[in-house]
LOBA-604349 format. One line per field, with one value per residue (C-alpha): chain; x, y, z; residue number from 1. Coordinates in pm, whole numbers, plus 50000, padded with zeros to 5 digits. Layout:
chain	c(A|...)
east	c(X|...)
north	c(Y|...)
up	c(Z|...)
n	c(NUM|...)
//
This chain:
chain	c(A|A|A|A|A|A|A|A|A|A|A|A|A|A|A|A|A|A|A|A|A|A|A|A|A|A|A|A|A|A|A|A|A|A|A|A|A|A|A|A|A|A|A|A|A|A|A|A|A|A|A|A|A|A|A|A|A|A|A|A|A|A|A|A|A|A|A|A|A|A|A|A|A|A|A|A|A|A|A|A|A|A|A|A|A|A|A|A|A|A|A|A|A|A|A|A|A|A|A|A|A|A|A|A|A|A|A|A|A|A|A|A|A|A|A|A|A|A|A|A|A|A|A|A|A|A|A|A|A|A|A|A|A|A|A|A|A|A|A|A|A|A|A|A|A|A|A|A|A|A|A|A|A|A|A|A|A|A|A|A|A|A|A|A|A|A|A|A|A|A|A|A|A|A|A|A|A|A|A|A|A|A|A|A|A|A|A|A|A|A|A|A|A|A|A|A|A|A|A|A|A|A|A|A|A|A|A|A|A|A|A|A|A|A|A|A|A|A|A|A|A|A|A|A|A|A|A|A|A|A|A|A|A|A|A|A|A|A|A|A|A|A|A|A|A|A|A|A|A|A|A|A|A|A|A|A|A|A|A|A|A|A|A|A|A|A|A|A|A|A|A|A|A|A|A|A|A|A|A|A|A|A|A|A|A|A|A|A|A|A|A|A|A|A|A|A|A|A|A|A|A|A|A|A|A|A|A|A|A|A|A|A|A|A|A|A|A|A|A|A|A|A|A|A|A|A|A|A|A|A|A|A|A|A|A|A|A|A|A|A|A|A|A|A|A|A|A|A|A|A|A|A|A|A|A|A|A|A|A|A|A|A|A|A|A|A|A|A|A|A|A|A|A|A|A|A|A|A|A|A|A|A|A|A|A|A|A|A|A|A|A|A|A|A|A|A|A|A|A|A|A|A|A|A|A|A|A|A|A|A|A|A|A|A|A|A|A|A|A|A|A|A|A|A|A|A|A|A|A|A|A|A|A|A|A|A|A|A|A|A|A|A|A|A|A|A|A|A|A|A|A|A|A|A|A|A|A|A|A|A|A|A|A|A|A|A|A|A|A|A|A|A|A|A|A|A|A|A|A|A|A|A|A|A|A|A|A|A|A|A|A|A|A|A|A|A|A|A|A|A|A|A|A|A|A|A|A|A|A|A|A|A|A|A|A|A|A|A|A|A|A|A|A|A|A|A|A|A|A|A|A|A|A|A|A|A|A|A|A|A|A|A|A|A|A|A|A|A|A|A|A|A|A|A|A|A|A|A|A|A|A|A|A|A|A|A|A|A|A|A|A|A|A|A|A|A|A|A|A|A|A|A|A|A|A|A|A|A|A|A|A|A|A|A|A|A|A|A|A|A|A|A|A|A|A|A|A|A|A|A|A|A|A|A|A|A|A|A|A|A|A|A|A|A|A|A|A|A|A|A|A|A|A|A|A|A|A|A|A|A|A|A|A|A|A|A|A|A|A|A|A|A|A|A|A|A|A|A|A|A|A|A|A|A|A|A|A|A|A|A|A|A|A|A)
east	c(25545|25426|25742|25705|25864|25962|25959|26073|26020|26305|26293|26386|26516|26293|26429|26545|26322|26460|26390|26539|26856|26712|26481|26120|26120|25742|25686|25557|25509|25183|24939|25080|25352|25183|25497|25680|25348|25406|25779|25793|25482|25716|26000|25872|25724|26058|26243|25966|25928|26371|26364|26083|26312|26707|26461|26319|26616|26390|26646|27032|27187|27323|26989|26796|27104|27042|26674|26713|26978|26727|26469|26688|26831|26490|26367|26612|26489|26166|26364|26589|26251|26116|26379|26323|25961|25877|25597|25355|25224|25148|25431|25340|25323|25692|25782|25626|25757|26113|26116|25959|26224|26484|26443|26566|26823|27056|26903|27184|27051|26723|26527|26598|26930|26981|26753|26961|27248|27185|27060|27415|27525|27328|27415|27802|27839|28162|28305|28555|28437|28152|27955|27908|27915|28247|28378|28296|28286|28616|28779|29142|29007|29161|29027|28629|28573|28690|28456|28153|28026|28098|27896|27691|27960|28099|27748|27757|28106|27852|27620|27851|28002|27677|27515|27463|27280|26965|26706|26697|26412|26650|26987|26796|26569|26968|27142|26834|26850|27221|27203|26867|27082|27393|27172|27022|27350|27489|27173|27192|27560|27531|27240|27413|27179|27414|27457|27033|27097|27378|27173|26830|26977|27375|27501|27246|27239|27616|27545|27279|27509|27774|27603|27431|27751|27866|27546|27415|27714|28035|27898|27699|27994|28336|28632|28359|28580|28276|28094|27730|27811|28059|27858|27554|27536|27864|27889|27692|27629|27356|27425|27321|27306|27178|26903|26623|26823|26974|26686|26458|26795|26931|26561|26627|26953|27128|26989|27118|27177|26818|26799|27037|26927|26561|26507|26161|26112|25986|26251|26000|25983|26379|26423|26021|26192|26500|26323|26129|26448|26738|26869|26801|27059|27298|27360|27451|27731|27607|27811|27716|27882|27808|27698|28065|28220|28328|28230|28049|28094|27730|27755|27974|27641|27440|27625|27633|27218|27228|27416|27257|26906|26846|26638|26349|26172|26235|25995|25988|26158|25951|26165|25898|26005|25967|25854|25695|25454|25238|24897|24708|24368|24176|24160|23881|24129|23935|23974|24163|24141|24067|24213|24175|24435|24349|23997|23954|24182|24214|24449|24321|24521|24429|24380|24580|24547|24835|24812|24810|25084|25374|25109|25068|25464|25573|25842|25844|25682|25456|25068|24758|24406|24153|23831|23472|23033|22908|22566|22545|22885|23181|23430|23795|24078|24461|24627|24999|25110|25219|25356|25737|25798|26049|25724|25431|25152|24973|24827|24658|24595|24311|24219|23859|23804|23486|23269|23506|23303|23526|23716|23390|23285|23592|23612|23260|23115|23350|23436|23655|23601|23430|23600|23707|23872|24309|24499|24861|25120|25272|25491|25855|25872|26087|26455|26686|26826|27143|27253|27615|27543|27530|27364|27153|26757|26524|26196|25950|25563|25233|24947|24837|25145|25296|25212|25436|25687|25622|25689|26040|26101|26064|26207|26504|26592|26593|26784|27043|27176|27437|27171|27080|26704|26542|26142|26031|25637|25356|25027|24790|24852|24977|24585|24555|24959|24906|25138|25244|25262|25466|25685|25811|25877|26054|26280|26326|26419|26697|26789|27118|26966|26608|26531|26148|26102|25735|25625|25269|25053|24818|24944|24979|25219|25455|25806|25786|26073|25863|25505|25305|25411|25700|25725|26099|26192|26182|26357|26617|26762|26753|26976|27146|27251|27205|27057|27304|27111|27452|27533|27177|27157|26791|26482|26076|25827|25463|25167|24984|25080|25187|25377|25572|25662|25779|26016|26138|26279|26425|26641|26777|26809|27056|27219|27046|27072|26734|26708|26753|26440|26146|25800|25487|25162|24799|24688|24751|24572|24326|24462|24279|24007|24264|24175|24377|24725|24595|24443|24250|24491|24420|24545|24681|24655|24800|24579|24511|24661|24469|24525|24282|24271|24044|23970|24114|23863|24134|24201|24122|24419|24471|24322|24029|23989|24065|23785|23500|23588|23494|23811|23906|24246|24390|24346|24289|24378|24367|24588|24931|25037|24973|25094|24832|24797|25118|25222|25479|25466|25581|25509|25448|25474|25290|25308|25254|25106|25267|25420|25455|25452|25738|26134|26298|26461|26115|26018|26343|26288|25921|25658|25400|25078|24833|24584|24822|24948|24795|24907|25164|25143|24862|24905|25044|25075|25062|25149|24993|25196|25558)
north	c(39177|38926|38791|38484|38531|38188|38333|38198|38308|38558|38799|39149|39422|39742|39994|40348|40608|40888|41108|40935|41098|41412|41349|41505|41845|41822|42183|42323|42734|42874|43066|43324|43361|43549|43569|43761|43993|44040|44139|44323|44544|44600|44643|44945|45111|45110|45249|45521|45564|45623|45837|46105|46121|46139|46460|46617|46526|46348|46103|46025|45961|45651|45558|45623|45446|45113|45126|45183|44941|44670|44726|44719|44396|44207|44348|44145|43795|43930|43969|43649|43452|43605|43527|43153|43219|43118|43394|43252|43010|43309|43440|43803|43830|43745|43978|44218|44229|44135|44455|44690|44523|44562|44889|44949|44648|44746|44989|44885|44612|44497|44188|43979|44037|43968|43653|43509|43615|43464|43134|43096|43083|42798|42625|42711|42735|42758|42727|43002|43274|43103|43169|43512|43521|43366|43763|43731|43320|43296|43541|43541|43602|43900|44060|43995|44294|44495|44306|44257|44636|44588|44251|44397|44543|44199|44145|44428|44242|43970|44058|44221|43913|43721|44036|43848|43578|43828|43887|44265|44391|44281|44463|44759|44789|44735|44974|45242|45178|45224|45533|45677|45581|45778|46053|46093|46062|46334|46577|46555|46651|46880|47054|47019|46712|46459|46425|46371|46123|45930|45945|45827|45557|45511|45494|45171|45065|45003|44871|44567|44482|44449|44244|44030|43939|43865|43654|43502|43440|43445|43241|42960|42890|42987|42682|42475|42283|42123|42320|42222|41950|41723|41742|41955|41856|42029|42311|42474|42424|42469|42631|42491|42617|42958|42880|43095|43403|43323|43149|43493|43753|43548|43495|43117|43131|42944|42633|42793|42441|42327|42653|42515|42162|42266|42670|42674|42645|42992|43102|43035|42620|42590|42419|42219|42045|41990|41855|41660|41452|41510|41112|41144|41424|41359|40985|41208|41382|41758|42034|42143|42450|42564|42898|42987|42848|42408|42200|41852|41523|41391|41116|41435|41636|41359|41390|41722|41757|41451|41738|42023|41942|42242|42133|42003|41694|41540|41460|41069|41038|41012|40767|40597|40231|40194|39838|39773|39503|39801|39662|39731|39840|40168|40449|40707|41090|41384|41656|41993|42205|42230|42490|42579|42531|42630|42612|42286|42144|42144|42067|41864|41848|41599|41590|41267|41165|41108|40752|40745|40955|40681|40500|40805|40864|40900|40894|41159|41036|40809|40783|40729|40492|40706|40542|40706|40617|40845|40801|40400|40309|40253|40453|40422|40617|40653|41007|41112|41310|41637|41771|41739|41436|41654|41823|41720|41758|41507|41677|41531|41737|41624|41806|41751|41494|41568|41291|41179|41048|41058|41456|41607|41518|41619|41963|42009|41851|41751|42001|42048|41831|41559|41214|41028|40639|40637|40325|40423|40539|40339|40346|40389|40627|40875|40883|40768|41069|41130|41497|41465|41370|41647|41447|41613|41544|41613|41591|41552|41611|41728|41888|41695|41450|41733|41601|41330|41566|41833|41623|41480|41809|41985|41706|41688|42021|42002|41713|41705|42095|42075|41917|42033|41994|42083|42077|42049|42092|42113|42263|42427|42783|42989|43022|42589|42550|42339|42518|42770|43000|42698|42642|43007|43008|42720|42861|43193|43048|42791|42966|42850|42506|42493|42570|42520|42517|42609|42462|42543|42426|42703|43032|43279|43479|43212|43179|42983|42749|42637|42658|42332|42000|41853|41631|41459|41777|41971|41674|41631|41996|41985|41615|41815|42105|42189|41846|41550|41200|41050|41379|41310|41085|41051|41116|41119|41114|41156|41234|40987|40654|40801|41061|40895|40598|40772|41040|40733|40568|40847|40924|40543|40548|40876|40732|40710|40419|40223|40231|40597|40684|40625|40653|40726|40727|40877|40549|40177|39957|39720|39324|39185|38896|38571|38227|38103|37960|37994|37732|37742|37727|37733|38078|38117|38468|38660|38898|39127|38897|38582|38333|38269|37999|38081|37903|38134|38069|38008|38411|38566|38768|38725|39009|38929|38624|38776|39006|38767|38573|38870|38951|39321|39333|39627|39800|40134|40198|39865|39961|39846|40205|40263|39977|39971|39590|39525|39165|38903|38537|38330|38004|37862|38093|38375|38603|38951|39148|39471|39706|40077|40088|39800|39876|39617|39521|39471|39246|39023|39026|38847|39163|39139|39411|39128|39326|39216|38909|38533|38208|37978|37674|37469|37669|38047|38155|38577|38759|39153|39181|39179)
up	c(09410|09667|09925|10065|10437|10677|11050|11373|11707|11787|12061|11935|12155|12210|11967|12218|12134|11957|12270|12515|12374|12538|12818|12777|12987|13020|12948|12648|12529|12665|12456|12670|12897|13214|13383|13134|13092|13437|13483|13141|13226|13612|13428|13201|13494|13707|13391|13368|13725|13756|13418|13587|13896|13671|13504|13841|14034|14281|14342|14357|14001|14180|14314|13907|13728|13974|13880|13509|13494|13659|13435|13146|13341|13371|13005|12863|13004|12834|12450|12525|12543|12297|12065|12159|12070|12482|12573|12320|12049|11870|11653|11641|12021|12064|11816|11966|12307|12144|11931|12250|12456|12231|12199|12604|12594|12313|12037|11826|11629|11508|11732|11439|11414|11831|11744|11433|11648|11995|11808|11692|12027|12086|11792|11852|12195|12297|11968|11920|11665|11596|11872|11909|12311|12324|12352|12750|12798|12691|12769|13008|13353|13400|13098|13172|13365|13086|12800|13032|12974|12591|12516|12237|12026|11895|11781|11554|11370|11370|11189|10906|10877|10800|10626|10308|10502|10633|10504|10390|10606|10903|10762|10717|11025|11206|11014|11047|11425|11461|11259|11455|11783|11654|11597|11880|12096|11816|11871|12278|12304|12069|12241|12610|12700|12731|13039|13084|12802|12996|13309|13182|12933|12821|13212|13318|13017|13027|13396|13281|13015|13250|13503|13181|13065|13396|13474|13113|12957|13194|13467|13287|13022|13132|13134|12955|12668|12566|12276|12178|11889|12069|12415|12446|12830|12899|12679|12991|13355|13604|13936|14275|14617|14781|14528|14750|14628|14299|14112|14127|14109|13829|13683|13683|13384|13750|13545|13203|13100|13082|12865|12620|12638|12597|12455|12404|12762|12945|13201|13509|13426|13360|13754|13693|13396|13590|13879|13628|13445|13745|13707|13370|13317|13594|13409|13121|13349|13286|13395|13750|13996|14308|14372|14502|14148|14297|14003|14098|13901|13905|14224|14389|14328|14461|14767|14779|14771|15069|15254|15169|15108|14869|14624|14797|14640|14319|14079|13945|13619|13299|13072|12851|12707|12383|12301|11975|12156|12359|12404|12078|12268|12265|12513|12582|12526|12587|12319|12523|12189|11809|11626|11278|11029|10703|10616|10538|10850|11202|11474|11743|12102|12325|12688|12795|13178|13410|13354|12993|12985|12953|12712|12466|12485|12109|11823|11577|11249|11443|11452|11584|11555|11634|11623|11707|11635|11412|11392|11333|11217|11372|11195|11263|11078|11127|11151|11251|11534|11426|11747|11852|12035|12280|12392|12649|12387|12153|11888|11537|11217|10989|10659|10509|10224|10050|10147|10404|10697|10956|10853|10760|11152|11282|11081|11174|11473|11738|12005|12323|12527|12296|12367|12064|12122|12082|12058|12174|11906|11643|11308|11260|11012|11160|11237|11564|11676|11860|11979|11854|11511|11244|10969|10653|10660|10351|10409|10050|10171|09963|10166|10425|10427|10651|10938|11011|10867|11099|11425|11257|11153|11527|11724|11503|11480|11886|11940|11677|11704|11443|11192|10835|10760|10398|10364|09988|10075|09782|09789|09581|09691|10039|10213|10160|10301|10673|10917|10713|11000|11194|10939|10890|11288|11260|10969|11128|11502|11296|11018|10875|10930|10800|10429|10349|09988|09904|09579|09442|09132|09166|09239|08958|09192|09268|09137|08796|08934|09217|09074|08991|09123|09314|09020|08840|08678|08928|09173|08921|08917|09281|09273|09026|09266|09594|09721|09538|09674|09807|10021|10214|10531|10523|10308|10432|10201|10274|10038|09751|09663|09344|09404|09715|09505|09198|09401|09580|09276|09160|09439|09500|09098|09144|09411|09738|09947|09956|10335|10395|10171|10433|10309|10447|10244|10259|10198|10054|09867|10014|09940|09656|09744|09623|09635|09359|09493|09884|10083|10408|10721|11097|11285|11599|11746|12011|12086|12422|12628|12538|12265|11972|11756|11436|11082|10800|10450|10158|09987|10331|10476|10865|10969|10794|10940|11274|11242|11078|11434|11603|11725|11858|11623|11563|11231|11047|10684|10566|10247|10412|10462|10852|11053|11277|11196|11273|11407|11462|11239|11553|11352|10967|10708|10500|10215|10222|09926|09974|10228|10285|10671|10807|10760|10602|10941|11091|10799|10837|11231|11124|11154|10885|10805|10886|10645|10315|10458|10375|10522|10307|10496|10697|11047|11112|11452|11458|11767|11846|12108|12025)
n	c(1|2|3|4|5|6|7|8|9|10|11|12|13|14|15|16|17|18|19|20|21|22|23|24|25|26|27|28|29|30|31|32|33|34|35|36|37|38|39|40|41|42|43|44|45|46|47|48|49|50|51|52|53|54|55|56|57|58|59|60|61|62|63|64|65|66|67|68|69|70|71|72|73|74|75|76|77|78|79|80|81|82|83|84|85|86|87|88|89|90|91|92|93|94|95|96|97|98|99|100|101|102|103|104|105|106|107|108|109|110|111|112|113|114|115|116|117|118|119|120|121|122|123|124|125|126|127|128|129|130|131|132|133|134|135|136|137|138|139|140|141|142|143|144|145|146|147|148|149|150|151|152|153|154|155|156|157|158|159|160|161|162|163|164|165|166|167|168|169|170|171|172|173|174|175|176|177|178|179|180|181|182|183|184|185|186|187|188|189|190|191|192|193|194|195|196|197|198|199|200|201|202|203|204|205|206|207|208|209|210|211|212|213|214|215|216|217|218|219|220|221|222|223|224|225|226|227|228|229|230|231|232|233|234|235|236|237|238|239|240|241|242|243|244|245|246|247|248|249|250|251|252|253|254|255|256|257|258|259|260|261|262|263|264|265|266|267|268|269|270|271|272|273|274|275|276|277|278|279|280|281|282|283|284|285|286|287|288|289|290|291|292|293|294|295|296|297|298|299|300|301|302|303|304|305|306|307|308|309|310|311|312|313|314|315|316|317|318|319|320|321|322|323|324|325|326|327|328|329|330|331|332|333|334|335|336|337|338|339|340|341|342|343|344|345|346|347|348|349|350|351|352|353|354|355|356|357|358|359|360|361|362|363|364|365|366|367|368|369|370|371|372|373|374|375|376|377|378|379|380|381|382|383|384|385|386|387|388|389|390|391|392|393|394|395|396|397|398|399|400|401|402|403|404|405|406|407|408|409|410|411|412|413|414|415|416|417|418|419|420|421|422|423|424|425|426|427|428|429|430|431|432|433|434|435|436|437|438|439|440|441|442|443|444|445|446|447|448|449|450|451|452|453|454|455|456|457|458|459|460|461|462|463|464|465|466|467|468|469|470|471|472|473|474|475|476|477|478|479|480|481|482|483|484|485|486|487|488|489|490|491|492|493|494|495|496|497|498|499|500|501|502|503|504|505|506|507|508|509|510|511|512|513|514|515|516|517|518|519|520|521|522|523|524|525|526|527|528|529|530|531|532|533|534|535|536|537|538|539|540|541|542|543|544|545|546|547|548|549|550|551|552|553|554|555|556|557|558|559|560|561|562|563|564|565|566|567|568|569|570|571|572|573|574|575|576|577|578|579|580|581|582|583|584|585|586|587|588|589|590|591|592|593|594|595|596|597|598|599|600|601|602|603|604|605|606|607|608|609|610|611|612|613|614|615|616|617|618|619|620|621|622|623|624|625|626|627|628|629|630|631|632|633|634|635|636|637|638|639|640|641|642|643|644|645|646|647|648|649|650|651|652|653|654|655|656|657|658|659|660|661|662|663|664|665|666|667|668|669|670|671|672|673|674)
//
């Protein structure tokens, strides 16, 4: 129904981006991590090169059981990022070097048991029995020494304790390893070898766990009352000073907090993103030591790098403003990459220059105009940004529509380093985030509709640590799912706090409970159980007008609050032509810094009559379901057919889709740029 809306000019405060609550590190994972090819492929020669000398006796057993233990040492910065999923975009290459690594670091458990395992230590830091590494961090001082050597054997309690929780491929692949491990420590004493056994493996071995105890897990945490929900930027510390010798003996985990603020990060880039955001976190009084153990308030570390002059320079801060009146004009963005998705999609990363960089900054759940020639029209279209707004990338996802001008030349004509026209980001579909919160997210999306979804979905689940986050995604069967691959990192790397519930209309193999469509019976025994409406803090929903707008009564009918279901759609509805009821009006607009005054033809809607005065205004979907159009009523009246894009608090603050809205009374004034 059509709501007749009387604005005044009101200046409204820029809404804080969701990010701000945790600045932008500016790093992202490489397709792969040279770094860690590097030191891994050093780390196995050194442990080969000291086990062919403990054999021939070539060297002192001191002298083999230092070098083992420093392979063993470096080999596990090469499984801790892998367990973050840091040494590539590819998900098979971090298991890989986490299981070969592993294997030298602690053959006790399974790499996806140490990953499940070390990501509740993130997730609980500090936090008693909870977090697993709380065996060394908190432990009485004059204990340490004695649980330093012994920092894998809690993990073994800790894994019993959540056995039911693995998956069963993981519970066995640990309990086979602890039983081949047993049985090869059985055979060599058995057979008089143990000693070659101790000397080759259990001696070092003991020695790098000692010293990563001491180093990973005593040193970054200890007397910090802080754990990760009530204060993520104290649960750890980073550790300044002598910096030429501990950044490359300590493999960079002397800025262990930018670890735990940001774990995606490879180890090498942990000071880069520090450099990158120091005001940023210092006005957030982080937890900072010296090398020699004094702990400096933020102005005392200030003072401290006056005197000291360690660091070297530091990078400008990056602290985009979000104001919803960004100039509504387009940019030239080179394409970096296209990547296939399934095989009718693509993912398409852009290229943005230096100077854009602020411009381009993003929310998660927002979008983009992208707007290209294709042989003699001028075709624009609107697509969200699917990558996590915590990141440094801009990426798009478009899946072909059979006759779709715009996707079929995207899926098969543009290339790297093709330009295509962006008008900065827009929409407000996702949430605000704040890192102490520990709210429950459920996230409704069919097929394409993921990608909003996607970029909520990441940038939550990095902000808001002590967050619960349930996917319900539709498709028609596993080869058409978008980010399948994505989505099953994502659940593995925060399990406990990501469920992604696959439901599929047309795959004979897939559980009958979750085959067809997400449709109410299938929402109603989920209200029913697991996912009551009331015990949710927010809902997204993305797909077709129909779908979206059905599930979205149902859950306010059983009990969710209107404003907590956000909606985004494929696409509106285009305003009807009306003349009846309107009249013509004179329009004022704001436009690109210049003001327009145009004759709007009784029926038209304002961005009609915007555009027939060949005005640049911004549009793209022109069903109401974008934004894009967006505007302020600074003056006069107008009514607006329908909405899917504006929050009810945008609507009441005087923002209209200038696509669905038509003037009321004999003059409407219409700012862009508010």
């Amino acid at each position: 129904m059509a709501t007749s809306i009387e604005v005044t000019s009101i200046e409204v405060p820029a809404r804080r981006g969701a990010h701000h609550a945790l600045p932008d590190p500016g790093e992202r994972v490489p397709t792969l991590s040279w770094p860690i090819v590097g030191i891994f492929g050093g780390a196995i020669a050194l442990f080969a090169a000291s086990t062919v000398a403990a054999l021939t006796d070539a060297l002192a057993a001191p002298v083999t059981i230092t070098l083992s233990a420093t392979a063993i040492f470096v080999l596990f910065t090469v499984l801790h990022d892998a367990s973050h999923y840091s040494i590539s975009t590819h998900r098979w290459v971090n298991l890989a070097f986490g299981r070969i690594a592993m294997f030298f670091v602690s053959p006790l458990i399974s790499f996806k048991s140490f990953a499940f395992i070390h990501i509740e230590h993130h997730r609980n830091t500090n936090d008693g029995g909870s977090d697993p590494d709380h065996f060394i961090s908190g432990s009485p001082l004059w204990q340490a020494p004695f649980r330093f050597g012994l920092m894998d054997f809690p993990y073994l309690s800790f894994i019993v304790r959540n056995v039911r929780r693995r998956p069963r491929a993981e519970v066995v692949e640990t309990s086979l390893l602890l039983a081949v491990s047993a049985s090869v420590i059985l055979g060599c004493a058995m057979s008089g070898h143990l000693w070659t056994l101790a000397l080759v493996y259990l001696i070092p071995e003991r020695v790098a766990m000692f010293v990563l105890a001491w180093w990973f897990d005593w040193l970054p945490h200890h007397d910090l009352e802080d754990t990760q929900q009530e204060n993520r930027y104290r649960a750890t510390r980073n550790r300044v000073g002598a910096e030429w010798v501990l950044t490359p003996l300590l493999l960079s985990q002397n800025y262990h907090l930018i670890h735990h603020l940001h774990p995606s990060i490879p180890f090498y880039r942990y000071v880069a993103a520090w450099q990158r955001n120091e005001e940023d976190y210092l006005d957030r009084d982080v937890a900072i030591g010296t090398a020699f153990g004094q702990q400096l308030a933020p102005d005392e570390y200030r003072e401290w790098k006056r005197l000291n002059g360690k660091l070297g320079p530091i990078l400008p801060v990056r602290r985009p403003a979000r104001h919803p009146g960004r100039a509504k004009k387009f940019h030239t963005i080179p394409v970096a990459s296209i990547d296939k998705v399934t095989d009718e999609s693509v993912l398409i990363h852009f290229d943005v220059p230096d100077d854009l960089r602020h411009t381009f900054s993003f929310e998660p759940g927002q979008h983009v105009t992208v707007r290209t020639r294709i042989g003699e029209e001028d075709v624009r279209r609107n697509y969200s940004i699917c990558s996590s707004a915590v990141s440094d990338t801009l990426a798009i996802a478009i899946k072909h529509v059979p006759g779709g001008t715009f996707s079929s030349f995207a899926v098969g004509q543009l290339r790297p380093g093709d330009t295509l026209e962006l008008m900065a980001p827009s929409g407000s579909f996702g949430p605000q985030l704040n890192p102490l919160a520990e709210k429950r997210y459920v996230a409704i999306a069919a097929g394409s509709g993921i990608t909003p979804i996607l970029s909520i979905l990441q940038t939550t689940l990095a902000v808001e640590t002590a967050c619960q986050f349930t996917l319900i995604y539709g498709n028609r069967d596993a080869d058409s799912t978008m980010f399948r691959e994505e989505l099953n990192d994502l659940e593995e790397r925060y399990a406990g706090q990501l469920e992604v519930i696959h439901v599929r209309s047309r795959d004979s193999r897939h559980p009958p409970l979750l085959s067809g469509h997400v449709d109410e019976t299938k929402l109603n025994r989920w209200l029913d159980a697991e996912l009551p409406a009331s015990s949710v803090d927010d809902w997204f929903l993305c797909g077709p007008v129909e779908m979206v707008t059905g599930i979205r009564k149902l859950i306010i009918e059983r009990g969710a609050e209107a404003n907590r279901v956000h909606v985004e759609l494929f696409q509106g509805n285009r305003a009807p032509n009306l003349v009846e009821g309107f009249t013509s009006a004179g329009v004022t607009l704001c436009l690109s810094g210049r003001r327009h005054e145009v004759d709007l033809t009784a029926g038209d809607t304002i961005l009609e009559s915007a555009l027939k005065a060949g005005l640049d205004a911004p549009y793209a979907c022109l069903g109401g379901a974008c934004g894009t159009c967006k505007a302020k009523v600074t003056g006069g009246s107008v009514v607006m057919e329908q909405n899917f894009a504006l929050s009810q608090a945008d609507v009441t603050d005087g923002y209209i889709l200038t696509c669905q809205s038509r003037p009321t009374t004999p003059t409407v004034a219409v700012d862009y740029e508010r």
